[in-house]
Kinemage of the C-alpha trace (Angstrom):
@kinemage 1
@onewidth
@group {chain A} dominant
@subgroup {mainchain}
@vectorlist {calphas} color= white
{ca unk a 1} P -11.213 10.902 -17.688
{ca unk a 2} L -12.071 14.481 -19.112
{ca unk a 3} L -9.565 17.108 -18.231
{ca unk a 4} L -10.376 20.531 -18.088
{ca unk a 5} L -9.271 23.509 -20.387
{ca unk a 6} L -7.629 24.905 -17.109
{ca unk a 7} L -5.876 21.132 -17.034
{ca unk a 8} L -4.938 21.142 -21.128
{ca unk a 9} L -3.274 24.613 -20.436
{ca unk a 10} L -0.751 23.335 -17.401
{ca unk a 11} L 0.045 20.270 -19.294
{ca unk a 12} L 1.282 22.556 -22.452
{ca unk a 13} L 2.977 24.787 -20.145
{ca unk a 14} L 4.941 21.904 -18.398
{ca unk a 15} L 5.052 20.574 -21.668
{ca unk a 16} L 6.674 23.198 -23.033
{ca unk a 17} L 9.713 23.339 -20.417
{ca unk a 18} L 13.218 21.613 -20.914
{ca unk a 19} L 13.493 18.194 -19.373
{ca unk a 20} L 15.254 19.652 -16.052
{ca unk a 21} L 11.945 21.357 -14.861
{ca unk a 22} L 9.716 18.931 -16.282
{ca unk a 23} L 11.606 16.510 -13.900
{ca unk a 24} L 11.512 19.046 -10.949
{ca unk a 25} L 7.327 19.638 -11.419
{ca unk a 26} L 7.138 15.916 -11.479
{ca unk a 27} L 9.493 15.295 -8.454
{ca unk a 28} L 7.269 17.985 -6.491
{ca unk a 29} L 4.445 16.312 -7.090
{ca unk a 30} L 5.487 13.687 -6.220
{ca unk a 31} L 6.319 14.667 -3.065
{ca unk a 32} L 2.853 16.647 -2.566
{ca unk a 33} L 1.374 13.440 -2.968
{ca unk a 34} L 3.228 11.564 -0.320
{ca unk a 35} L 2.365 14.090 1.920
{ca unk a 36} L -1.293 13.987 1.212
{ca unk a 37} L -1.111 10.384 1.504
{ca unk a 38} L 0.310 10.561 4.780
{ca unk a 39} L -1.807 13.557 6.043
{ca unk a 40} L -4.850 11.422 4.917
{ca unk a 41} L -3.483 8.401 7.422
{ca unk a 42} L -3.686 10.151 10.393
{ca unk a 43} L -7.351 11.033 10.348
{ca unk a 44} L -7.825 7.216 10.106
{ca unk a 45} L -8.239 5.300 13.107
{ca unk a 46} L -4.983 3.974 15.041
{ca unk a 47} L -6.138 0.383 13.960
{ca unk a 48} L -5.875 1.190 10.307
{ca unk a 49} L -2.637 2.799 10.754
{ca unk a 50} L -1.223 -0.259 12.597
{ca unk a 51} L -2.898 -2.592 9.726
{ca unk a 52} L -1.287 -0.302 7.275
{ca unk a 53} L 2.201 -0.839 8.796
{ca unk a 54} L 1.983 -3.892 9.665
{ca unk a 55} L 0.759 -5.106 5.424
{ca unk a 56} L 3.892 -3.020 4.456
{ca unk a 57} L 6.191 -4.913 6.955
{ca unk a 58} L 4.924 -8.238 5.707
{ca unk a 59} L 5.062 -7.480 1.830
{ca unk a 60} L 9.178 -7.590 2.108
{ca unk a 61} L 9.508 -10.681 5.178
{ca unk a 62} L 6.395 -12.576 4.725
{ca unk a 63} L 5.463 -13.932 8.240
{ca unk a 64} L 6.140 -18.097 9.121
{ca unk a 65} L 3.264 -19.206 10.358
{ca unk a 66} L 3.277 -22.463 12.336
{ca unk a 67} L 0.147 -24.225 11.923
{ca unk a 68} L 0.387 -27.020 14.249
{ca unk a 69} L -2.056 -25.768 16.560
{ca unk a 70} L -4.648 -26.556 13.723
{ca unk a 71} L -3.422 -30.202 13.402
{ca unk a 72} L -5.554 -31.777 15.906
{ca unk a 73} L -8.706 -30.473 13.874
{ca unk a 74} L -7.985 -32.262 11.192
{ca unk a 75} L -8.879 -36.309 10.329
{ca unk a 76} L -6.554 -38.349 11.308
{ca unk a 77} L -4.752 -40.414 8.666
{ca unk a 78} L -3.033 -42.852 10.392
{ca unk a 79} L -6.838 -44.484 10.798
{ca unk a 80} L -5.856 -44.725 14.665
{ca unk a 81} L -8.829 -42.684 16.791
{ca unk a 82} L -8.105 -39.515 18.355
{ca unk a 83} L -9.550 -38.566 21.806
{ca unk a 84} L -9.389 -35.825 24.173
């Protein structure tokens, strides 16, 4: 990715500043970012925000999904017939 001259110029600036502002710029952008983020999932539809939650929800307590419903598809292995 090219950056611009206008881009080279912050980065020395920032680069130039002791740690404690460095970490403040960073921290603020940080923040701008979240909020972008967030502004950006409300113009999508409510489905997509529930689909959002919902993934984020399951990524820490993956669901148990009980798939004996699905059991009476499959061939039997006991060799006995199975009839509705």
């Amino acid at each position: 990715m090219q950056i611009s001259t206008i881009e080279e110029n912050i980065l020395s600036t920032v680069h130039n500043l002791p740690i404690e502002k460095q970490q403040e710029i960073l921290d603020f952008s940080l923040f701008l970012k979240n909020k972008l983020q967030k502004a950006e999932l409300k113009n999508h539809s409510s489905f997509s925000i529930a689909l959002h939650e919902f993934l984020n929800e399951v990524k820490g307590n993956p669901l148990g999904i009980d798939t004996a419903i699905f059991d009476r598809d499959r061939e039997q292995e006991s060799g006995r017939d199975f009839q509705l």
